[in-house]
LOTISE-440493 format. One record per residue: residue number from 1; residue in one letter; x, y, z of N, C-alpha, C, O, CB in turn. Coordinates in nm, 3 decimals, padded with zeros to 5 digits. Glycine has a CB too. Example, Ala and Ser with C-alpha at 12.3 -4.5 7.8 and 13.67 -1.06 7.14 Angstrom:
+-----+------+---------+---------+---------+---------+---------+---------+---------+---------+---------+---------+---------+---------+---------+---------+---------+
! seq ! type !     nc1 !     nc2 !     nc3 !    cac1 !    cac2 !    cac3 !     cc1 !     cc2 !     cc3 !     oc1 !     oc2 !     oc3 !    cbc1 !    cbc2 !    cbc3 !
+-----+------+---------+---------+---------+---------+---------+---------+---------+---------+---------+---------+---------+---------+---------+---------+---------+
!   1 !    A !  01.319 ! -00.569 !  00.780 !  01.230 ! -00.450 !  00.780 !  01.320 ! -00.330 !  00.780 !  01.424 ! -00.332 !  00.846 !  01.131 ! -00.447 !  00.905 !
!   2 !    S !  01.285 ! -00.225 !  00.708 !  01.367 ! -00.106 !  00.714 !  01.290 !  00.003 !  00.787 !  01.341 !  00.114 !  00.804 !  01.408 ! -00.060 !  00.572 !
+-----+------+---------+---------+---------+---------+---------+---------+---------+---------+---------+---------+---------+---------+---------+---------+---------+
END
This chain:
+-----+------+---------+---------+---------+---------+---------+---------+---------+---------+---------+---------+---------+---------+---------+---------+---------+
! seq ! type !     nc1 !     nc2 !     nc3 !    cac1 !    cac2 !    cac3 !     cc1 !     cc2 !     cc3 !     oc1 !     oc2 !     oc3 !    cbc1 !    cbc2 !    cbc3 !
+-----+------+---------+---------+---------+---------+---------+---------+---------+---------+---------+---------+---------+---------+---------+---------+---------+
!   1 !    X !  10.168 !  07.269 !  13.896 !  10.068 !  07.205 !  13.812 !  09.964 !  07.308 !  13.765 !  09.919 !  07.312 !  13.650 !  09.999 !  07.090 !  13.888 !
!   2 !    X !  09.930 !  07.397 !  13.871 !  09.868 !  07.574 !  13.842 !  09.913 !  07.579 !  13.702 !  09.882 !  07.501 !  13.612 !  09.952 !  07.730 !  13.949 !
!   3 !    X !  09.991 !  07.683 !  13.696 !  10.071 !  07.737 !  13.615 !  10.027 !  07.680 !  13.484 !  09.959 !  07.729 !  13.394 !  10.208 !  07.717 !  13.653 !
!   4 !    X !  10.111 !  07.508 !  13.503 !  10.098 !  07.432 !  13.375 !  09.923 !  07.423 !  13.290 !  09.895 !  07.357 !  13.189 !  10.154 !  07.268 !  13.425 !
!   5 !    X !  09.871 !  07.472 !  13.335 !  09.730 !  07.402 !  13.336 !  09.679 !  07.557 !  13.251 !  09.626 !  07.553 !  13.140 !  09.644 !  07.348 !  13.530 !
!   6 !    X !  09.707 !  07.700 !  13.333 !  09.697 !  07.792 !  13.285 !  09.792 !  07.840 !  13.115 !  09.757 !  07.890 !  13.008 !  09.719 !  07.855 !  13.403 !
!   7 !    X !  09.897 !  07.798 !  13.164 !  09.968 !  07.799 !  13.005 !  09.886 !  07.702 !  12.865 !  09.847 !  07.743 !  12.756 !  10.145 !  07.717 !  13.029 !
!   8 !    X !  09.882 !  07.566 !  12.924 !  09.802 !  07.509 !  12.862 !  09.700 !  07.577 !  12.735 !  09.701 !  07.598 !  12.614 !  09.745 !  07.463 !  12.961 !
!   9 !    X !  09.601 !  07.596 !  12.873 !  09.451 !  07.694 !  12.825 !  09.493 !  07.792 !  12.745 !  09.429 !  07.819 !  12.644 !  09.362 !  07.778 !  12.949 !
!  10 !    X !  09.622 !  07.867 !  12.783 !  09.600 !  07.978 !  12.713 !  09.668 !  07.996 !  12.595 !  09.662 !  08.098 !  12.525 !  09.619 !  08.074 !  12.783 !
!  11 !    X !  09.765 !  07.848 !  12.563 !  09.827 !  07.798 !  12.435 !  09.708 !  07.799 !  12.311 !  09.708 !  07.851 !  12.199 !  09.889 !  07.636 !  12.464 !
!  12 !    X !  09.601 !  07.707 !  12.391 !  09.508 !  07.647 !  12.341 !  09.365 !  07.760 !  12.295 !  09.270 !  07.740 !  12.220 !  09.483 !  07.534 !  12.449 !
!  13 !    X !  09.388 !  07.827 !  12.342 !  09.322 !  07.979 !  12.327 !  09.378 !  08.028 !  12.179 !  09.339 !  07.997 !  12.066 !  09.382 !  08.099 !  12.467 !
!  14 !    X !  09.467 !  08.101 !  12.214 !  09.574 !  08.111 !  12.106 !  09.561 !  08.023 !  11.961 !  09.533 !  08.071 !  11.851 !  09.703 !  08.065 !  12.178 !
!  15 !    X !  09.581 !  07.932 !  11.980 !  09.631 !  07.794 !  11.886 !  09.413 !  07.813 !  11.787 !  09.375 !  07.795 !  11.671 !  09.686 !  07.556 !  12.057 !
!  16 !    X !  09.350 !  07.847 !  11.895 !  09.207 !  07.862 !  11.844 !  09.181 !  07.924 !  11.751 !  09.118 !  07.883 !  11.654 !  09.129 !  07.908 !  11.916 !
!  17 !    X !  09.247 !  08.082 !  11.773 !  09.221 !  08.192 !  11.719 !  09.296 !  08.193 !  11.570 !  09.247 !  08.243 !  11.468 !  09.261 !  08.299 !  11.817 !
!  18 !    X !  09.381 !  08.150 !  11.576 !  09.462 !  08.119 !  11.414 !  09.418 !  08.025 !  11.337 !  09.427 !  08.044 !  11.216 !  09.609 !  08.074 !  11.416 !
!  19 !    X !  09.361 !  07.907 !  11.382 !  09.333 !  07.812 !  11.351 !  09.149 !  07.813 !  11.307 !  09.112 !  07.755 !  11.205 !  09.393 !  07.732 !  11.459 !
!  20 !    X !  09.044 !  07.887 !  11.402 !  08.964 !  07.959 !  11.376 !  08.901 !  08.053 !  11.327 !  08.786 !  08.081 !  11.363 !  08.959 !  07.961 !  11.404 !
!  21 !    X !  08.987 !  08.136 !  11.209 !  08.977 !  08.226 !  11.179 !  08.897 !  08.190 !  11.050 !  08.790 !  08.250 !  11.040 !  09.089 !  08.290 !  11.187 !
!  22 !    X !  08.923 !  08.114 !  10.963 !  08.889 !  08.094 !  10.857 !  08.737 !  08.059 !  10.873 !  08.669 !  08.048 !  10.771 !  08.974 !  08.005 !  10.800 !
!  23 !    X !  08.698 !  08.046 !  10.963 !  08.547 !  07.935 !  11.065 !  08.458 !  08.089 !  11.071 !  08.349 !  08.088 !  11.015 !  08.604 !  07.835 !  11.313 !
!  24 !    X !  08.490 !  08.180 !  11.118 !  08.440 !  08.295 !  11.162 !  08.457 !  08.390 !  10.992 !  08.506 !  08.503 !  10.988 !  08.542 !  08.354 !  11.318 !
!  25 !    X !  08.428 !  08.350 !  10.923 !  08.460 !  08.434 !  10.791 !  08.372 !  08.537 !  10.804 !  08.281 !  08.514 !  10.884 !  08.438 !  08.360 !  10.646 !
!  26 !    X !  08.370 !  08.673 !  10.737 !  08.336 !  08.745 !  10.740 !  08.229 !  08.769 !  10.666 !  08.242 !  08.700 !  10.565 !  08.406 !  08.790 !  10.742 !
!  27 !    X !  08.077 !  08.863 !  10.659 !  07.995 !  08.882 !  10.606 !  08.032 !  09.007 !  10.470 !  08.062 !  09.123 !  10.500 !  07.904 !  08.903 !  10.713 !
!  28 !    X !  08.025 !  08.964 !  10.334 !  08.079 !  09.011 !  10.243 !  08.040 !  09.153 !  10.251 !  07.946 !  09.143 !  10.330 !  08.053 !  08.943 !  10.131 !
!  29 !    X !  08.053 !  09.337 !  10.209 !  08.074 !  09.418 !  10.196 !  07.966 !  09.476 !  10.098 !  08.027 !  09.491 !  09.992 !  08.185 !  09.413 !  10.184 !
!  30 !    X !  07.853 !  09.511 !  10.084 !  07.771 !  09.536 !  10.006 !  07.811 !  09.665 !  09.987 !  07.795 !  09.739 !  10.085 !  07.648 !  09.508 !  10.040 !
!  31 !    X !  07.876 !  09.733 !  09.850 !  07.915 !  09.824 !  09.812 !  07.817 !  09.949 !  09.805 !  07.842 !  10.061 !  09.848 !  07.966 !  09.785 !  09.713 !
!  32 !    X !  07.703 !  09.907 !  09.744 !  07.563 !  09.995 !  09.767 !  07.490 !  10.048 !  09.883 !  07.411 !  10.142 !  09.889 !  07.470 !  09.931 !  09.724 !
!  33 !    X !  07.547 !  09.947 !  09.999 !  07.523 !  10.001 !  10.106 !  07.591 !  09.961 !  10.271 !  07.552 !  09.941 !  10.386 !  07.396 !  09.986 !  10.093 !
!  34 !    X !  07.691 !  09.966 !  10.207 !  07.807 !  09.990 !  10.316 !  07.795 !  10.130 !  10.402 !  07.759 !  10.236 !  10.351 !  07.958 !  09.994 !  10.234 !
!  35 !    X !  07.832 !  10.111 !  10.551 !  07.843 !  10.262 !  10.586 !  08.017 !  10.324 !  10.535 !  08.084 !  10.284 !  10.440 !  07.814 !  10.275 !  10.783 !
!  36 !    X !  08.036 !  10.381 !  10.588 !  08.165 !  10.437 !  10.641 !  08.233 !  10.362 !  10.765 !  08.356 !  10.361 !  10.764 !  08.137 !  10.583 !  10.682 !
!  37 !    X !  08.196 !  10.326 !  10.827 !  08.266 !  10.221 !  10.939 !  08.276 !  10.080 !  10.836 !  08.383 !  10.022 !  10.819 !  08.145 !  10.188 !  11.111 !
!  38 !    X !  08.185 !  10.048 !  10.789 !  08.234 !  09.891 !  10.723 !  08.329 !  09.914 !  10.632 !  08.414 !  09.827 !  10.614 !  08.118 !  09.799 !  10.640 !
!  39 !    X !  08.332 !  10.024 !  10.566 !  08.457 !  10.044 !  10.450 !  08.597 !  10.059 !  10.490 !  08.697 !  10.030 !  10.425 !  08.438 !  10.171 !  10.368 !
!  40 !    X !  08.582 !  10.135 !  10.673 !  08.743 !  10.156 !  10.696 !  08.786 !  10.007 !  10.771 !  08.882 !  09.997 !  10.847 !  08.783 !  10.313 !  10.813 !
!  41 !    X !  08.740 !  09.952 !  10.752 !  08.723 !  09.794 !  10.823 !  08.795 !  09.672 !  10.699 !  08.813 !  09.552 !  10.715 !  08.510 !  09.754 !  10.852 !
!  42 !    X !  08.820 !  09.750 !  10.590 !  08.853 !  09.641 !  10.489 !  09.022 !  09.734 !  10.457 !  09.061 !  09.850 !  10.442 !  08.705 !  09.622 !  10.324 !
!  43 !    X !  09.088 !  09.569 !  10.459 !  09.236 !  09.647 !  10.389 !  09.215 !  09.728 !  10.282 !  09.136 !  09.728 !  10.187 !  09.346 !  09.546 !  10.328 !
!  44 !    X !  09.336 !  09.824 !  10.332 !  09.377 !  09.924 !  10.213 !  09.282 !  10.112 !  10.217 !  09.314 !  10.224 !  10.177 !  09.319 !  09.814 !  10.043 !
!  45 !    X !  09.165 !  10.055 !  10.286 !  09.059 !  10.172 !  10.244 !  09.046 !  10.230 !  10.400 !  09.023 !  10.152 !  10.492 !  08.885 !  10.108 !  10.163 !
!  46 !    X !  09.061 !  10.357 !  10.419 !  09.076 !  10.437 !  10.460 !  08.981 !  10.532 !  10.474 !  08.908 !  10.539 !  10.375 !  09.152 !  10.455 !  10.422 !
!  47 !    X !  08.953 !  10.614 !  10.567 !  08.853 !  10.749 !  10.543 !  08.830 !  10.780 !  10.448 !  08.719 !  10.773 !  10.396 !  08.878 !  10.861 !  10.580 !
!  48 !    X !  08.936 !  10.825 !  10.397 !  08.901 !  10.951 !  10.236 !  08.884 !  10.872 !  10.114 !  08.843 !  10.923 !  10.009 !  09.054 !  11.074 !  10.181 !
!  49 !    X !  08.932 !  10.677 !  10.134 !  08.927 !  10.638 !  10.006 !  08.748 !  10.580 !  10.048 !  08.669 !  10.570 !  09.954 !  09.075 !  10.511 !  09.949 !
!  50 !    X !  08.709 !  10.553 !  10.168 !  08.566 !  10.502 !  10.193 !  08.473 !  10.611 !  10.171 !  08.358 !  10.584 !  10.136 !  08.544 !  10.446 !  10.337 !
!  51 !    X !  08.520 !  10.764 !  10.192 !  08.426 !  10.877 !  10.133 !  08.459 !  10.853 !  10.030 !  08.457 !  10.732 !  10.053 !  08.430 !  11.022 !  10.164 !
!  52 !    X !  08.498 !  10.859 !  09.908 !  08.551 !  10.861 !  09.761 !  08.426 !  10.744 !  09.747 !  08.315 !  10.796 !  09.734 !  08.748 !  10.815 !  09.720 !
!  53 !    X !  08.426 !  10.639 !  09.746 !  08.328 !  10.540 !  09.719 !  08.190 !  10.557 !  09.784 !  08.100 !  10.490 !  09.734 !  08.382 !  10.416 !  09.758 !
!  54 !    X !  08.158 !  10.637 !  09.888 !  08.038 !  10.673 !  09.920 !  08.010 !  10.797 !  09.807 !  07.908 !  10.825 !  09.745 !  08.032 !  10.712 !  10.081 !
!  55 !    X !  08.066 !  10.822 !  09.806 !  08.069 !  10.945 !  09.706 !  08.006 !  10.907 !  09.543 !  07.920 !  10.966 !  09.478 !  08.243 !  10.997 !  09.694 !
!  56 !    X !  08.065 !  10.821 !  09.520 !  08.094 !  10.709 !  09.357 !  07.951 !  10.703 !  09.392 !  07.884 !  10.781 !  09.324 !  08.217 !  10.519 !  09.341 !
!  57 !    X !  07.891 !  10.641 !  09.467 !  07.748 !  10.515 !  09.483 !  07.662 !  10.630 !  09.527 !  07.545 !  10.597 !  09.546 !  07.757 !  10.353 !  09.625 !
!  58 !    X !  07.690 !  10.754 !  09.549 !  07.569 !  10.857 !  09.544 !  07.517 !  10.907 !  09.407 !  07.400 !  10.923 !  09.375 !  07.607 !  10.983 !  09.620 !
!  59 !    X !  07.639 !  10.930 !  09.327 !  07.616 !  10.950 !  09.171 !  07.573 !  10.812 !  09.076 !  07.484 !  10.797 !  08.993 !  07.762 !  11.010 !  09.111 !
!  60 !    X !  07.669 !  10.727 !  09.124 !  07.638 !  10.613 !  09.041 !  07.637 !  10.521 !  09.164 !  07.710 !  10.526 !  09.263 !  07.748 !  10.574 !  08.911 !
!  61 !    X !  07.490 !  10.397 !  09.119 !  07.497 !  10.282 !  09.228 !  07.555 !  10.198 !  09.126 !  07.524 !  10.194 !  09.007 !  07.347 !  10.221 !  09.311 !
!  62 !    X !  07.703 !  10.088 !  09.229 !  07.755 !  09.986 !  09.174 !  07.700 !  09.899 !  09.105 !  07.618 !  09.835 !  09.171 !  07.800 !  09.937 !  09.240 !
!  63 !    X !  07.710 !  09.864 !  08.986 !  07.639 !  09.707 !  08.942 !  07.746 !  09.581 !  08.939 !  07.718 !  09.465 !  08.909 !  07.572 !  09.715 !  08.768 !
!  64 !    X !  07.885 !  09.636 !  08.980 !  07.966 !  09.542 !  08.970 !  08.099 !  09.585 !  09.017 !  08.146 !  09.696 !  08.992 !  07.962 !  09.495 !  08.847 !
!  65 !    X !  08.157 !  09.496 !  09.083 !  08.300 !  09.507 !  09.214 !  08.394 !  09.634 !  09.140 !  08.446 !  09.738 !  09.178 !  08.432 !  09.312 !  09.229 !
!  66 !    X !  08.378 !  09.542 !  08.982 !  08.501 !  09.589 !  08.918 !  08.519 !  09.799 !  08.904 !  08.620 !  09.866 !  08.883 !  08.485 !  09.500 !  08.743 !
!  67 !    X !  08.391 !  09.837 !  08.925 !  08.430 !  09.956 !  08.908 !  08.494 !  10.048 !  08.996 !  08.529 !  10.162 !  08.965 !  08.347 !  10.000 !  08.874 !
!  68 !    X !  08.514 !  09.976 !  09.142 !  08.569 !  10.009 !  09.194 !  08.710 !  10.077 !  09.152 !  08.759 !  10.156 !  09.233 !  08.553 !  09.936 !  09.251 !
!  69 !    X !  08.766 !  10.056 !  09.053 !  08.906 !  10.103 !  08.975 !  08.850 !  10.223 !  08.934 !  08.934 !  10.313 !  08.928 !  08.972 !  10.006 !  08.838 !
!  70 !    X !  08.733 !  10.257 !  08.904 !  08.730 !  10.433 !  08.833 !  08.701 !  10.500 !  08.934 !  08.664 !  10.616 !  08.917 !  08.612 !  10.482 !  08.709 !
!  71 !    X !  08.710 !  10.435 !  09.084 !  08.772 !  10.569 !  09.170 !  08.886 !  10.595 !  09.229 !  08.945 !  10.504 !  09.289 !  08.712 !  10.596 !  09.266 !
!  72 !    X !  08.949 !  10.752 !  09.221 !  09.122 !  10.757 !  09.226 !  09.127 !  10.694 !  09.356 !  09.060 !  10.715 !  09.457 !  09.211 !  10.925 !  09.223 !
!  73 !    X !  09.227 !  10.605 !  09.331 !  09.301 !  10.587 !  09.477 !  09.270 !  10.454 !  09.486 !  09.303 !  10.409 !  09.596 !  09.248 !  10.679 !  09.616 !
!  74 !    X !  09.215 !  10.367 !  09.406 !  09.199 !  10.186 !  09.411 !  09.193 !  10.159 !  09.248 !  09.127 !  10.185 !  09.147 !  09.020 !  10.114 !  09.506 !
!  75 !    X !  09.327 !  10.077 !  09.304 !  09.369 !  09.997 !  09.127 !  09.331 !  09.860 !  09.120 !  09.243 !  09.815 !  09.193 !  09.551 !  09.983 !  09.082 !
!  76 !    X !  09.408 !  09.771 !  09.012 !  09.350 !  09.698 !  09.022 !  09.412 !  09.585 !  09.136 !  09.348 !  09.480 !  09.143 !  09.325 !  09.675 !  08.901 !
!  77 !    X !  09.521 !  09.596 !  09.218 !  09.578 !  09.544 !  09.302 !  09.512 !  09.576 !  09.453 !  09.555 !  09.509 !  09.547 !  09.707 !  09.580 !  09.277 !
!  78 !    X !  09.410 !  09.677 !  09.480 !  09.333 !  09.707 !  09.561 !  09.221 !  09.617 !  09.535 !  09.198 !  09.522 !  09.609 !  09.311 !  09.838 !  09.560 !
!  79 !    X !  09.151 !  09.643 !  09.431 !  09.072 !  09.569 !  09.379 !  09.091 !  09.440 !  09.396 !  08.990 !  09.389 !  09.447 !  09.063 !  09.594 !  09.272 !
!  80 !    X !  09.200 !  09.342 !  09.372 !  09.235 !  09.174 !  09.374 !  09.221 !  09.185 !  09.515 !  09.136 !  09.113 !  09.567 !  09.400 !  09.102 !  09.312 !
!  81 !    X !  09.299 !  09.274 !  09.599 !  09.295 !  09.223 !  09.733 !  09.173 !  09.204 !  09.799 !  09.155 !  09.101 !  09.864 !  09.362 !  09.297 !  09.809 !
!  82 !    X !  09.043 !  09.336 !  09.787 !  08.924 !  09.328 !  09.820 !  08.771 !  09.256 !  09.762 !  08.654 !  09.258 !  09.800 !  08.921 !  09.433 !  09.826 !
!  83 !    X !  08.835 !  09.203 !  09.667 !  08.745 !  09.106 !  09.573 !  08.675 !  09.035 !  09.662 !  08.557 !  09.064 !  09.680 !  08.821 !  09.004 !  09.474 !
!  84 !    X !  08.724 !  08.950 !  09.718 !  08.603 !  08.816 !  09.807 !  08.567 !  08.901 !  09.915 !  08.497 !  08.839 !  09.995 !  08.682 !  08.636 !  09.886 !
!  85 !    X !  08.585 !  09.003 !  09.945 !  08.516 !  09.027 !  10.075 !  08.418 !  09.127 !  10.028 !  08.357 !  09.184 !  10.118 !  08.612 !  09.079 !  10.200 !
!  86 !    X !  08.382 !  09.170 !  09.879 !  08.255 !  09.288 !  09.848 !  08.171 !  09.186 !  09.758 !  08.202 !  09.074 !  09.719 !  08.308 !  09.461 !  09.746 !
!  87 !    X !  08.040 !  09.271 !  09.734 !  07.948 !  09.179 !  09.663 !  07.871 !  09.348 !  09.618 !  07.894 !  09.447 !  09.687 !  07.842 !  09.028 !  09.779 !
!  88 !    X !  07.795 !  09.352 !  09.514 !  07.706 !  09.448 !  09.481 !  07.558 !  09.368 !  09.464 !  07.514 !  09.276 !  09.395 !  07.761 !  09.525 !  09.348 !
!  89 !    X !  07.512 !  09.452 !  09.559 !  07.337 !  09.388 !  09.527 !  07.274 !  09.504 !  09.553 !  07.305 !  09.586 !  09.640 !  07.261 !  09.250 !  09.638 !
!  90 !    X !  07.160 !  09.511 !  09.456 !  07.056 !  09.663 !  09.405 !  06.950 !  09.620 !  09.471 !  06.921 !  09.501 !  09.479 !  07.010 !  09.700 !  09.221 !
!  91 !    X !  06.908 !  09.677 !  09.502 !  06.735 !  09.671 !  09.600 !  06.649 !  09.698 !  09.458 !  06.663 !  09.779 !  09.367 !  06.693 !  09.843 !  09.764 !
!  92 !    X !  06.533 !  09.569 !  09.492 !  06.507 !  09.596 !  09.345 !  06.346 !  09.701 !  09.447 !  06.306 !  09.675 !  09.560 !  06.473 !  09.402 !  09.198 !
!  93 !    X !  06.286 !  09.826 !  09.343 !  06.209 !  09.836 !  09.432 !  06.032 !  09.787 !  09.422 !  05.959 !  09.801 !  09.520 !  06.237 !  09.966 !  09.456 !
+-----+------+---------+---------+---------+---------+---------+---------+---------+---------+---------+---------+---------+---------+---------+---------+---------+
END
């Protein structure tokens, strides 16, 4: 009855985490001021493509997702995938 009770719980654990995921959504990606850890944290982007965009937003600050495409190495199929999870917002000063 042990056993059963432990499988149970830990079905039900499980069964949480898939089912919970959508509940725990994520806090969107502020392109302007993302570090380097939040960028390698999103599909597709990588070290050198999250320096490449730190890089972009030192010369130019984002005013919008989409420009993400004029840096090498994110098209626009990078772009569709990372859409809902970035947002650009400017500190006004």
């Amino acid at each position: 009855m042990r056993n059963v009770k432990s499988i149970f719980v830990s079905l039900l654990i499980l069964a949480l985490c898939f089912v919970g995921g959508p509940v725990f959504a994520q806090e969107k990606v502020n392109l302007n001021t993302a570090t380097m850890e939040q960028l390698v944290e999103l599909k597709n982007i990588g070290e050198a493509k999250a320096q490449k965009i730190i890089t972009y937003r030192n010369k130019h600050k984002f005013t919008s997702v989409d420009q993400l495409v004029e840096i090498k190495g994110i098209g626009e199929k990078i772009l569709a995938d990372l859409r809902g999870q970035l947002t650009v917002e400017i500190k006004k000063k």
